[in-house]
mmCIF file of the N, C-alpha and C atoms, coordinates in Angstrom:
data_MODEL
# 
_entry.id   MODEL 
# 
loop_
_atom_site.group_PDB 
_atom_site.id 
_atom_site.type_symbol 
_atom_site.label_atom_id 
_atom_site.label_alt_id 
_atom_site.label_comp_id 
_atom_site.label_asym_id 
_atom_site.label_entity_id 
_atom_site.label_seq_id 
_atom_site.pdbx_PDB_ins_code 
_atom_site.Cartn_x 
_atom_site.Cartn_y 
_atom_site.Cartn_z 
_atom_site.occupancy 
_atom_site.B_iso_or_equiv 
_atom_site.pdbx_formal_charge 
_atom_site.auth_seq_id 
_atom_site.auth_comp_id 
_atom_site.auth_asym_id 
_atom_site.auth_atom_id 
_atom_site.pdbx_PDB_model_num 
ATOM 1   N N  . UNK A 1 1  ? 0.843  -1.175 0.000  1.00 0.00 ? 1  UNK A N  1 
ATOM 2   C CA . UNK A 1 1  ? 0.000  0.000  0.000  1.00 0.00 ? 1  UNK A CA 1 
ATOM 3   C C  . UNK A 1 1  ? 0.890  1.241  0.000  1.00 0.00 ? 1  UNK A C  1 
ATOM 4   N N  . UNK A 1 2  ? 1.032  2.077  -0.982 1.00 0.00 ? 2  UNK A N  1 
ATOM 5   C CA . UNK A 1 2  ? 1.596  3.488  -1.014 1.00 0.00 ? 2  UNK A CA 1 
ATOM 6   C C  . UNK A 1 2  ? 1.056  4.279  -0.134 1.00 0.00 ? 2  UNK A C  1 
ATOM 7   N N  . UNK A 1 3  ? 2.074  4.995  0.526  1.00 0.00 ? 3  UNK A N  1 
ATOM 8   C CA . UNK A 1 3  ? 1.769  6.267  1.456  1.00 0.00 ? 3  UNK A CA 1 
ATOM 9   C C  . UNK A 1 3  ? 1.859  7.616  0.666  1.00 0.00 ? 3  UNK A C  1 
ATOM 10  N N  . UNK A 1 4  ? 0.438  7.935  1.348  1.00 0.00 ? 4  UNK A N  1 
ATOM 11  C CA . UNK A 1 4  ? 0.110  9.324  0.669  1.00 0.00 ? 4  UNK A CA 1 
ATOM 12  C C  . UNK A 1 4  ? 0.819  10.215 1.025  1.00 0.00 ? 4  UNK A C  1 
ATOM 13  N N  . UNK A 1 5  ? 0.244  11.423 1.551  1.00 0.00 ? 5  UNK A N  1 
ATOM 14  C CA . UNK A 1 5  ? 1.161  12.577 2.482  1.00 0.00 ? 5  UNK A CA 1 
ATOM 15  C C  . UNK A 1 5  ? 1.021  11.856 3.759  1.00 0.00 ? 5  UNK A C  1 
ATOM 16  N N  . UNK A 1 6  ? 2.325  12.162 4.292  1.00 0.00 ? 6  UNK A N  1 
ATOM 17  C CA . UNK A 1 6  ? 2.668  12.222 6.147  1.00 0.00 ? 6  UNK A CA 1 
ATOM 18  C C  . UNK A 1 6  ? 1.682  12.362 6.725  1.00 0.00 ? 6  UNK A C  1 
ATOM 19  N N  . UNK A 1 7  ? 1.346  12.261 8.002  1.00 0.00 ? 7  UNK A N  1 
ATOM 20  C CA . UNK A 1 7  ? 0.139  12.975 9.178  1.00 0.00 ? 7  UNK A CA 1 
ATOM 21  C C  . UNK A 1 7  ? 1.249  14.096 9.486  1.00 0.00 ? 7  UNK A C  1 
ATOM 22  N N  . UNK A 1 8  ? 2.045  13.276 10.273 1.00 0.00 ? 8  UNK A N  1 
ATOM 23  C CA . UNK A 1 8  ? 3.650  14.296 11.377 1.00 0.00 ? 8  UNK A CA 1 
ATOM 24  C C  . UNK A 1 8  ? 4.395  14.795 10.083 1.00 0.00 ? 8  UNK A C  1 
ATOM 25  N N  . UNK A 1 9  ? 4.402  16.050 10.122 1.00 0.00 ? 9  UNK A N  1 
ATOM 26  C CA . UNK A 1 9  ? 5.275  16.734 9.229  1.00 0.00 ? 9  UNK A CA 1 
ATOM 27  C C  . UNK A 1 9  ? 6.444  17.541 10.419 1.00 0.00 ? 9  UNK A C  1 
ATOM 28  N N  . UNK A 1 10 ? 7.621  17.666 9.782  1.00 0.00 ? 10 UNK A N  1 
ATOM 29  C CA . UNK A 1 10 ? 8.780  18.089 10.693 1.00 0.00 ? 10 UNK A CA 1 
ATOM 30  C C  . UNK A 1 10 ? 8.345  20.164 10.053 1.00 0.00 ? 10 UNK A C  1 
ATOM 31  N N  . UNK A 1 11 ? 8.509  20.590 11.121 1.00 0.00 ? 11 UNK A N  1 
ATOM 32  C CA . UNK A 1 11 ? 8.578  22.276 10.598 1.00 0.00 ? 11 UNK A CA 1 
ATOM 33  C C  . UNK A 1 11 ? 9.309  22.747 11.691 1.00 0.00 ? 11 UNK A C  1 
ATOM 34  N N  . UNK A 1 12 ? 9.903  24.238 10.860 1.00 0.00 ? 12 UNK A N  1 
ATOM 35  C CA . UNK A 1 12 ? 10.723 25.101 12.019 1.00 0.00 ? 12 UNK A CA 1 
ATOM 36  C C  . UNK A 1 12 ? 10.042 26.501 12.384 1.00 0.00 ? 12 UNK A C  1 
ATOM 37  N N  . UNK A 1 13 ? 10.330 26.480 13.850 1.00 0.00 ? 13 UNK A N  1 
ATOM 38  C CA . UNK A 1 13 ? 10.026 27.472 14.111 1.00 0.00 ? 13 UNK A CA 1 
ATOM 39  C C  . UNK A 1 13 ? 10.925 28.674 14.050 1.00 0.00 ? 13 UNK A C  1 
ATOM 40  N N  . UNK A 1 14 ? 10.249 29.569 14.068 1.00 0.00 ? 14 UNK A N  1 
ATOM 41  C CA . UNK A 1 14 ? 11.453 31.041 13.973 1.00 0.00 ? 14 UNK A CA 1 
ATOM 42  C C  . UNK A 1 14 ? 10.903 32.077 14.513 1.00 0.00 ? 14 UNK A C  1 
ATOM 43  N N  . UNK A 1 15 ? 11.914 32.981 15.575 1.00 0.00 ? 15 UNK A N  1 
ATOM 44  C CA . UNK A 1 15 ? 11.472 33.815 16.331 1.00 0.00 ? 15 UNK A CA 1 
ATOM 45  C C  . UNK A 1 15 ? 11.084 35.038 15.662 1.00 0.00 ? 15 UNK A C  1 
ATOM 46  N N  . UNK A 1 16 ? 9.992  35.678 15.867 1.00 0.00 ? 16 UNK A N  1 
ATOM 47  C CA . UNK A 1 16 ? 9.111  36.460 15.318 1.00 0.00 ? 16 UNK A CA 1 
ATOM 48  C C  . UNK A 1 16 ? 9.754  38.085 15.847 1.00 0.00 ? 16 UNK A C  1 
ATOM 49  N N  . UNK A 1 17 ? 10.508 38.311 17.085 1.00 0.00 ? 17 UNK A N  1 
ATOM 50  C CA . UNK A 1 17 ? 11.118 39.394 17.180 1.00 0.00 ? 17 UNK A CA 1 
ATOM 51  C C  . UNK A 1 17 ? 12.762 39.683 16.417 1.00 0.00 ? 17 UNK A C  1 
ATOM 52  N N  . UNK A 1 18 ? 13.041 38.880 16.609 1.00 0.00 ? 18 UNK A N  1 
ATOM 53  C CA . UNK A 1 18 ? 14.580 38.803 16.269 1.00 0.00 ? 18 UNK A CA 1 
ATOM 54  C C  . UNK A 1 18 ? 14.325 38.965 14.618 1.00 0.00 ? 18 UNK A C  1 
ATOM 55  N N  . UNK A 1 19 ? 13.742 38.503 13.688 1.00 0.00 ? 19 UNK A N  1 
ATOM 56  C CA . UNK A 1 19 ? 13.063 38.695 12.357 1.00 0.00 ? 19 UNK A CA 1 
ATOM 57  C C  . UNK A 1 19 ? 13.251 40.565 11.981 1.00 0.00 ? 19 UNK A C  1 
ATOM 58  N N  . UNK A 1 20 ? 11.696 40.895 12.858 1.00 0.00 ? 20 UNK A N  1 
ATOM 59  C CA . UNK A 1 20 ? 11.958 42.456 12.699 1.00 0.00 ? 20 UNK A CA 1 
ATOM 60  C C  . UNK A 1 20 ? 12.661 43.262 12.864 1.00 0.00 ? 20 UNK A C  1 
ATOM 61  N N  . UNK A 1 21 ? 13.620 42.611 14.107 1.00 0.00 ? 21 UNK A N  1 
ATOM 62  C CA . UNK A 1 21 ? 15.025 43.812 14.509 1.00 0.00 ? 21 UNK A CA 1 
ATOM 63  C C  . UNK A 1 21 ? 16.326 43.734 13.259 1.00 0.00 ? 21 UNK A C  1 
ATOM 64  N N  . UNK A 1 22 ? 16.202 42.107 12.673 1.00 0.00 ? 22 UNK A N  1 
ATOM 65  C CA . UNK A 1 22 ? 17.233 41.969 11.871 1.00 0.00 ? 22 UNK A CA 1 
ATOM 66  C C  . UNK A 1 22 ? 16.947 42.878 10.933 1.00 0.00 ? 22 UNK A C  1 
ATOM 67  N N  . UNK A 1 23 ? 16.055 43.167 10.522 1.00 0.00 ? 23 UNK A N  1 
ATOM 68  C CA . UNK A 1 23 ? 15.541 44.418 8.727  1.00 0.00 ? 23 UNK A CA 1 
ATOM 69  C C  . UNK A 1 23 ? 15.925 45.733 9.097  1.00 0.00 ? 23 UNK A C  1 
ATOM 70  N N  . UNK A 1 24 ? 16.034 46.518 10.448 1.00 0.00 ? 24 UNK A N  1 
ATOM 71  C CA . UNK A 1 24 ? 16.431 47.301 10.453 1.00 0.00 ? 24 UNK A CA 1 
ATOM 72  C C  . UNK A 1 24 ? 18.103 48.030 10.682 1.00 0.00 ? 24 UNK A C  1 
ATOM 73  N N  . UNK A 1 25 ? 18.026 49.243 10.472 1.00 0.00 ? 25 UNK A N  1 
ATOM 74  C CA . UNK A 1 25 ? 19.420 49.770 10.206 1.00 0.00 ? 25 UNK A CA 1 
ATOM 75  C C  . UNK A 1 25 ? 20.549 49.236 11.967 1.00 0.00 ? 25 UNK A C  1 
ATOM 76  N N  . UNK A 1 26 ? 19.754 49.420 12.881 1.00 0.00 ? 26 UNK A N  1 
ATOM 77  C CA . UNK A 1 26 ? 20.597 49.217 14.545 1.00 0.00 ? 26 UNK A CA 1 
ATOM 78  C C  . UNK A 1 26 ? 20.194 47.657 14.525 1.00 0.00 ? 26 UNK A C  1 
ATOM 79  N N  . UNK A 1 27 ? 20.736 46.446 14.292 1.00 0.00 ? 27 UNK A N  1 
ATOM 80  C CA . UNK A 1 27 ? 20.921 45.441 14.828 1.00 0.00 ? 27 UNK A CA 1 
ATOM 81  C C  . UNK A 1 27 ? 21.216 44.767 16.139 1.00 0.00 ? 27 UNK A C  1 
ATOM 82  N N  . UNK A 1 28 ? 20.103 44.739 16.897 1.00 0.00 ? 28 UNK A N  1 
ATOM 83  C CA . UNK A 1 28 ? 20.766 43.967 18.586 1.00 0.00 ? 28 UNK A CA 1 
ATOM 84  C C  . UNK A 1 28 ? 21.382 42.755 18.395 1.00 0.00 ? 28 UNK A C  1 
ATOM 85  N N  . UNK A 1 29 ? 20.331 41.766 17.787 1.00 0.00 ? 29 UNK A N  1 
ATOM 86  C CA . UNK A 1 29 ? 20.639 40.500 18.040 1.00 0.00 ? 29 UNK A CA 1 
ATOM 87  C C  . UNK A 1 29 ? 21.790 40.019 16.969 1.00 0.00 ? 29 UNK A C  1 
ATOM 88  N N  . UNK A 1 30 ? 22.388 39.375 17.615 1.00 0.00 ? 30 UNK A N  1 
ATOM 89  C CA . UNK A 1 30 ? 23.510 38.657 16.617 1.00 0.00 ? 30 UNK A CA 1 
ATOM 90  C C  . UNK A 1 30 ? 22.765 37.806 15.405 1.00 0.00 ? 30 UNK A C  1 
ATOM 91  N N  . UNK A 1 31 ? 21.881 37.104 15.707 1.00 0.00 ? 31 UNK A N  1 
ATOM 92  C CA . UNK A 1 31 ? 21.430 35.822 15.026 1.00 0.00 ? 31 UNK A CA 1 
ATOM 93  C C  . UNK A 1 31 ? 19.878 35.648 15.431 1.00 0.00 ? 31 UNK A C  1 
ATOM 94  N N  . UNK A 1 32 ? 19.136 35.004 14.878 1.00 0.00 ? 32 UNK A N  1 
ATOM 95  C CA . UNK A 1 32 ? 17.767 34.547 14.333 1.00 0.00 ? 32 UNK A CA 1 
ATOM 96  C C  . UNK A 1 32 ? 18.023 33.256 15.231 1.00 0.00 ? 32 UNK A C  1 
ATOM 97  N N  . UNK A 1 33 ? 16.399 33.571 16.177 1.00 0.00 ? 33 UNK A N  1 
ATOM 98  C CA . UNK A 1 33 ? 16.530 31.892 17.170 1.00 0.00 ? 33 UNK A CA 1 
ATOM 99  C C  . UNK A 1 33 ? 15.480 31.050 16.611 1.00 0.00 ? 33 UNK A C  1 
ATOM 100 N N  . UNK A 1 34 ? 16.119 29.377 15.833 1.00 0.00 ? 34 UNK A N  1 
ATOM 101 C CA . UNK A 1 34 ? 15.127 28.629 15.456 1.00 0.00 ? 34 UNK A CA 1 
ATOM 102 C C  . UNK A 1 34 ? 15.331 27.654 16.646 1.00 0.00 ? 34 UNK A C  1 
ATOM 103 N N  . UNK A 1 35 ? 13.568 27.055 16.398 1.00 0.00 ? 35 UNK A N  1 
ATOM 104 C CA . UNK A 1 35 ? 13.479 25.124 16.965 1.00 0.00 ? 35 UNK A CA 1 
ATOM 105 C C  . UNK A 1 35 ? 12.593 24.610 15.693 1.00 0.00 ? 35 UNK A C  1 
ATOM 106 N N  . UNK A 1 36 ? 13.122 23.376 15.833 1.00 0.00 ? 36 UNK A N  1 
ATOM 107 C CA . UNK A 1 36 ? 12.896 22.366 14.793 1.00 0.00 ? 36 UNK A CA 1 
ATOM 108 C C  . UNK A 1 36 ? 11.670 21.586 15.939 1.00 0.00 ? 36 UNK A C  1 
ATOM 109 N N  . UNK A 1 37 ? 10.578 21.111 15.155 1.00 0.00 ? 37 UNK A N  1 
ATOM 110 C CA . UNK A 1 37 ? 9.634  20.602 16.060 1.00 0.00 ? 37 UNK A CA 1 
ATOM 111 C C  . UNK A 1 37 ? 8.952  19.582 14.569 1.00 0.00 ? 37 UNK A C  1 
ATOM 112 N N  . UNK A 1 38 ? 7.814  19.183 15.303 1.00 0.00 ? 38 UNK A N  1 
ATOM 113 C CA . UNK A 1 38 ? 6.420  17.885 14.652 1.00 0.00 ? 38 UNK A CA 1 
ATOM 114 C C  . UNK A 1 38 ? 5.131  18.494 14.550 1.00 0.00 ? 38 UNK A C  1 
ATOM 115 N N  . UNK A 1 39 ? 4.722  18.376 13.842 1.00 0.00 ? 39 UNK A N  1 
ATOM 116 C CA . UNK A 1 39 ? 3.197  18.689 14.190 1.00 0.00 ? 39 UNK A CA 1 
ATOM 117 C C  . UNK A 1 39 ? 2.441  17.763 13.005 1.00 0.00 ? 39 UNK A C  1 
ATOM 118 N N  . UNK A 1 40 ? 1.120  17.542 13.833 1.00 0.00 ? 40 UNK A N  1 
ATOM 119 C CA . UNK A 1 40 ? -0.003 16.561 13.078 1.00 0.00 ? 40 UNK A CA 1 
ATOM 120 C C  . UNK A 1 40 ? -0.948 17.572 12.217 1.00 0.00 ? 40 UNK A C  1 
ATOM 121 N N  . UNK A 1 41 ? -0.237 16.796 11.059 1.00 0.00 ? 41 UNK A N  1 
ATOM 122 C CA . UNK A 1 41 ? -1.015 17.494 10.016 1.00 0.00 ? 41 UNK A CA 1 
ATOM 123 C C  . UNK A 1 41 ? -2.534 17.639 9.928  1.00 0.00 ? 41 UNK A C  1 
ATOM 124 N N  . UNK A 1 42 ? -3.221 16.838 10.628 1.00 0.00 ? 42 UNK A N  1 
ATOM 125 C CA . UNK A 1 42 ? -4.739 16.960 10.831 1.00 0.00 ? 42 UNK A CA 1 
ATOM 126 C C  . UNK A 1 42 ? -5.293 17.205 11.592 1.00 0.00 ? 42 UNK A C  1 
ATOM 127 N N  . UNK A 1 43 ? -4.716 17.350 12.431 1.00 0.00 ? 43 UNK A N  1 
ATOM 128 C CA . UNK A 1 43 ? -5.275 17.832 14.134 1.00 0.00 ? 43 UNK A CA 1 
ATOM 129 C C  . UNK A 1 43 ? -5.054 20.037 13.667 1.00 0.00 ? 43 UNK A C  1 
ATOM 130 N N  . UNK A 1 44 ? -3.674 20.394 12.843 1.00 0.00 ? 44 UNK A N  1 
ATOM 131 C CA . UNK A 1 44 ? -3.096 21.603 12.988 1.00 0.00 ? 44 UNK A CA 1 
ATOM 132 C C  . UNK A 1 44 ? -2.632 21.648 11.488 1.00 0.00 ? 44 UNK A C  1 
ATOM 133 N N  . UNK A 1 45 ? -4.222 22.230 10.846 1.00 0.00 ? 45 UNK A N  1 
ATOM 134 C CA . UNK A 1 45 ? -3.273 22.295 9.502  1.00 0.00 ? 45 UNK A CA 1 
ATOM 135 C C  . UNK A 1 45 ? -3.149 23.866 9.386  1.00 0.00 ? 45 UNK A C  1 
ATOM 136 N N  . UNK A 1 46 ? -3.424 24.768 10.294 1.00 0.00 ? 46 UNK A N  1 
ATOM 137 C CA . UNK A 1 46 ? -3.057 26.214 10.327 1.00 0.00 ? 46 UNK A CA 1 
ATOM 138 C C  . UNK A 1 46 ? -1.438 26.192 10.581 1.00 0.00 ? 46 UNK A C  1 
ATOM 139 N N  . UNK A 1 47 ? -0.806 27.720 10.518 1.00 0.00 ? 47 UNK A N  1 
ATOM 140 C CA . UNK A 1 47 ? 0.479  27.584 10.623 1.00 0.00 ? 47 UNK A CA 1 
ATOM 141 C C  . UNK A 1 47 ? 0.748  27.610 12.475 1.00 0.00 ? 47 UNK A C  1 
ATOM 142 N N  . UNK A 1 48 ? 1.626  26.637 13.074 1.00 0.00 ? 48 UNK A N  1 
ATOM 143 C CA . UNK A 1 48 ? 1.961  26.675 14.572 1.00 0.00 ? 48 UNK A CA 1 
ATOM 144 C C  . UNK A 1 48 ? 2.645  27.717 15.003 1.00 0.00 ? 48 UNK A C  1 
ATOM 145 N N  . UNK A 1 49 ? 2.197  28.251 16.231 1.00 0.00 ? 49 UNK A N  1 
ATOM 146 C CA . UNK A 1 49 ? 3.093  29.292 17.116 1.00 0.00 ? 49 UNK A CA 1 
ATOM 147 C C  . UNK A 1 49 ? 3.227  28.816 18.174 1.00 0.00 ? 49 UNK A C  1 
ATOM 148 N N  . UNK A 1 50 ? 4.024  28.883 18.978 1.00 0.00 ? 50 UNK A N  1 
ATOM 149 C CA . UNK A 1 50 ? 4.719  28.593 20.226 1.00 0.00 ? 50 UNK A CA 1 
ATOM 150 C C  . UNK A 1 50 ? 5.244  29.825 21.298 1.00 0.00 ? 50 UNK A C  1 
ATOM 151 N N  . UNK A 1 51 ? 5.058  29.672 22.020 1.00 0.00 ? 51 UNK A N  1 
ATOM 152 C CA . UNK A 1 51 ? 6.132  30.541 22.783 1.00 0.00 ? 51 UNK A CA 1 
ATOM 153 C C  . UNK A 1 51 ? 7.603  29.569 23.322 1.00 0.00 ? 51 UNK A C  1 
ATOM 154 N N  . UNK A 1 52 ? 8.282  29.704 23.030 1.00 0.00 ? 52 UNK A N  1 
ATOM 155 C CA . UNK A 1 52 ? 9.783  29.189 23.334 1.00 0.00 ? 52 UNK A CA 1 
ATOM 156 C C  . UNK A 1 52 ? 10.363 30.220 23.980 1.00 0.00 ? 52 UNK A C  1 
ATOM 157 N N  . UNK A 1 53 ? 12.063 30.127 24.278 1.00 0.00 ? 53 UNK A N  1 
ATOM 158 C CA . UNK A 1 53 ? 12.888 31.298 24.548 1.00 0.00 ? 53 UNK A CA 1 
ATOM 159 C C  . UNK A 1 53 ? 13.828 31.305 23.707 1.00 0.00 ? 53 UNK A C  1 
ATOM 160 N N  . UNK A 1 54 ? 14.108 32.696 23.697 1.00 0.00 ? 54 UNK A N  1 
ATOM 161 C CA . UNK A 1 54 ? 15.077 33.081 22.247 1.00 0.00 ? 54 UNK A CA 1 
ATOM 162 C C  . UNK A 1 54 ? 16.524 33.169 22.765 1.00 0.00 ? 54 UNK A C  1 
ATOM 163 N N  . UNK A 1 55 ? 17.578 32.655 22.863 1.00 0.00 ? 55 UNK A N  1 
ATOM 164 C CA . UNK A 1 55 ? 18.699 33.443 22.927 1.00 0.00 ? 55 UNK A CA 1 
ATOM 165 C C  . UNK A 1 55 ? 19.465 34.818 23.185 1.00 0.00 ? 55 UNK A C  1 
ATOM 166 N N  . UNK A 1 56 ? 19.024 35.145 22.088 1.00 0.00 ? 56 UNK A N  1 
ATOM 167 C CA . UNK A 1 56 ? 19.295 36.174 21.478 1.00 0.00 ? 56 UNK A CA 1 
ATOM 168 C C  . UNK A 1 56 ? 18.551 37.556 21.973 1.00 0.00 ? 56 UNK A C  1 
ATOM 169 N N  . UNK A 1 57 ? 17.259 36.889 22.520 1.00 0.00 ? 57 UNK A N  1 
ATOM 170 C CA . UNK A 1 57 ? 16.224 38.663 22.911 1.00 0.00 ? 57 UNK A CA 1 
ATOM 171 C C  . UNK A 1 57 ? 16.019 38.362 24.466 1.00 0.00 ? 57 UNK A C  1 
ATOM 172 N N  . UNK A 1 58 ? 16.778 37.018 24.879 1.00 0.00 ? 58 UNK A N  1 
ATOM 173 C CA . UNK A 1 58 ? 17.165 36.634 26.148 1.00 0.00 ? 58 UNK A CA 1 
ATOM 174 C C  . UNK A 1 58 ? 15.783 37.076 26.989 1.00 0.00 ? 58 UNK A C  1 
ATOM 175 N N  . UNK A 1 59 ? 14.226 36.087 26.503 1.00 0.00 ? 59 UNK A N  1 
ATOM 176 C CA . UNK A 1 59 ? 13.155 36.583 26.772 1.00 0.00 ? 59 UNK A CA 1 
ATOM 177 C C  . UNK A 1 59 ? 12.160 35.175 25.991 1.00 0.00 ? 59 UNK A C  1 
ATOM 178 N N  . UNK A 1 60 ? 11.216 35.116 26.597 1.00 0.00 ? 60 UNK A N  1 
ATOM 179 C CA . UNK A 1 60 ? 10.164 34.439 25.831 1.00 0.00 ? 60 UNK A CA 1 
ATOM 180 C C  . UNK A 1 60 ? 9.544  35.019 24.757 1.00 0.00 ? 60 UNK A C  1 
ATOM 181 N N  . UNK A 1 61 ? 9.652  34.507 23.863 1.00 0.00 ? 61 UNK A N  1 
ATOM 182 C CA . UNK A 1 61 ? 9.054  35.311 22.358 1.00 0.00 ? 61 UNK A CA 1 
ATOM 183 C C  . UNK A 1 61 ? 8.353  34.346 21.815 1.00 0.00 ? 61 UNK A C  1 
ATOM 184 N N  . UNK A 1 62 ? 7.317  34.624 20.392 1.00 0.00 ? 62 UNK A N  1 
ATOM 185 C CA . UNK A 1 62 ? 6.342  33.827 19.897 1.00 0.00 ? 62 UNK A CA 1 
ATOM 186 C C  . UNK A 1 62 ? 7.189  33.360 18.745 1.00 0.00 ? 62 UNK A C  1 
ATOM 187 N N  . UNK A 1 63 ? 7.529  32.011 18.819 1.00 0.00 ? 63 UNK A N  1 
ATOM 188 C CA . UNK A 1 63 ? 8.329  31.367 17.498 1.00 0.00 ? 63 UNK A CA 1 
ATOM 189 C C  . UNK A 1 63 ? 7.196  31.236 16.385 1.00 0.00 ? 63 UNK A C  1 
ATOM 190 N N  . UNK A 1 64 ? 7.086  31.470 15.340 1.00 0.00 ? 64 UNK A N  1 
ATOM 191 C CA . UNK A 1 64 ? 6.096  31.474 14.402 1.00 0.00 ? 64 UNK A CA 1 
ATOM 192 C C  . UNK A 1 64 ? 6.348  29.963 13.005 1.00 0.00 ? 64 UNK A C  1 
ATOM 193 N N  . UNK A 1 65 ? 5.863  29.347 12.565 1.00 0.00 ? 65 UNK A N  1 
ATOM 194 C CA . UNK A 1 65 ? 6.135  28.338 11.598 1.00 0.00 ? 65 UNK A CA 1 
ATOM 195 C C  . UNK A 1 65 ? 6.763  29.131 10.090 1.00 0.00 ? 65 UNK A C  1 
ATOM 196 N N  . UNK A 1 66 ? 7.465  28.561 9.597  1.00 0.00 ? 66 UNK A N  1 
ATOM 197 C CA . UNK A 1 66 ? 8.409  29.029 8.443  1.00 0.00 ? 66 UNK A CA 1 
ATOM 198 C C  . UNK A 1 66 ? 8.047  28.080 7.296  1.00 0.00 ? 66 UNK A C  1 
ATOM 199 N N  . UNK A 1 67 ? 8.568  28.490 6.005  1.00 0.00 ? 67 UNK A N  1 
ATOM 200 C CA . UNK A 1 67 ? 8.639  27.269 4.999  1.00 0.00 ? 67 UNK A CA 1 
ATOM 201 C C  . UNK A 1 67 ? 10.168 26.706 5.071  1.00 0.00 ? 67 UNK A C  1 
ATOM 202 N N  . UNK A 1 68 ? 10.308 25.696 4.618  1.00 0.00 ? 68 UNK A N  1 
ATOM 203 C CA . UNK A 1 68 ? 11.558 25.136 4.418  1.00 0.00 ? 68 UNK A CA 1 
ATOM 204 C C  . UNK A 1 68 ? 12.171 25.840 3.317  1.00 0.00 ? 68 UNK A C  1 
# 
């Protein structure tokens, strides 16, 4: 039997502050904070947000889902 699409798809998250500070001219953060995570494609077929902690903004921030 061939498998269709996945259920568990692998996606990354990416911090949603560190993003906007990088576009502008004064740069704080050194670097962009990702996590690599799972999610069930049928339970969450909207895009996932999380709150994680960033490194970098040394703070809880909303990691937002990315494309590969």
């Amino acid at each position: 039997m061939a498998k269709g699409k996945e259920v568990r798809v692998t996606v990354i998250l990416e911090c949603t502050d560190c993003v906007r500070k990088g576009k502008g001219v004064n740069k704080e953060s050194t670097g962009i904070s990702r996590y690599i995570t799972q999610k069930n494609r049928h339970n969450t077929p909207s895009r996932l947000e999380l709150k994680k902690f960033c490194p970098y903004c040394y703070k809880h921030t909303i990691h937002g889902e990315i494309k590969k």
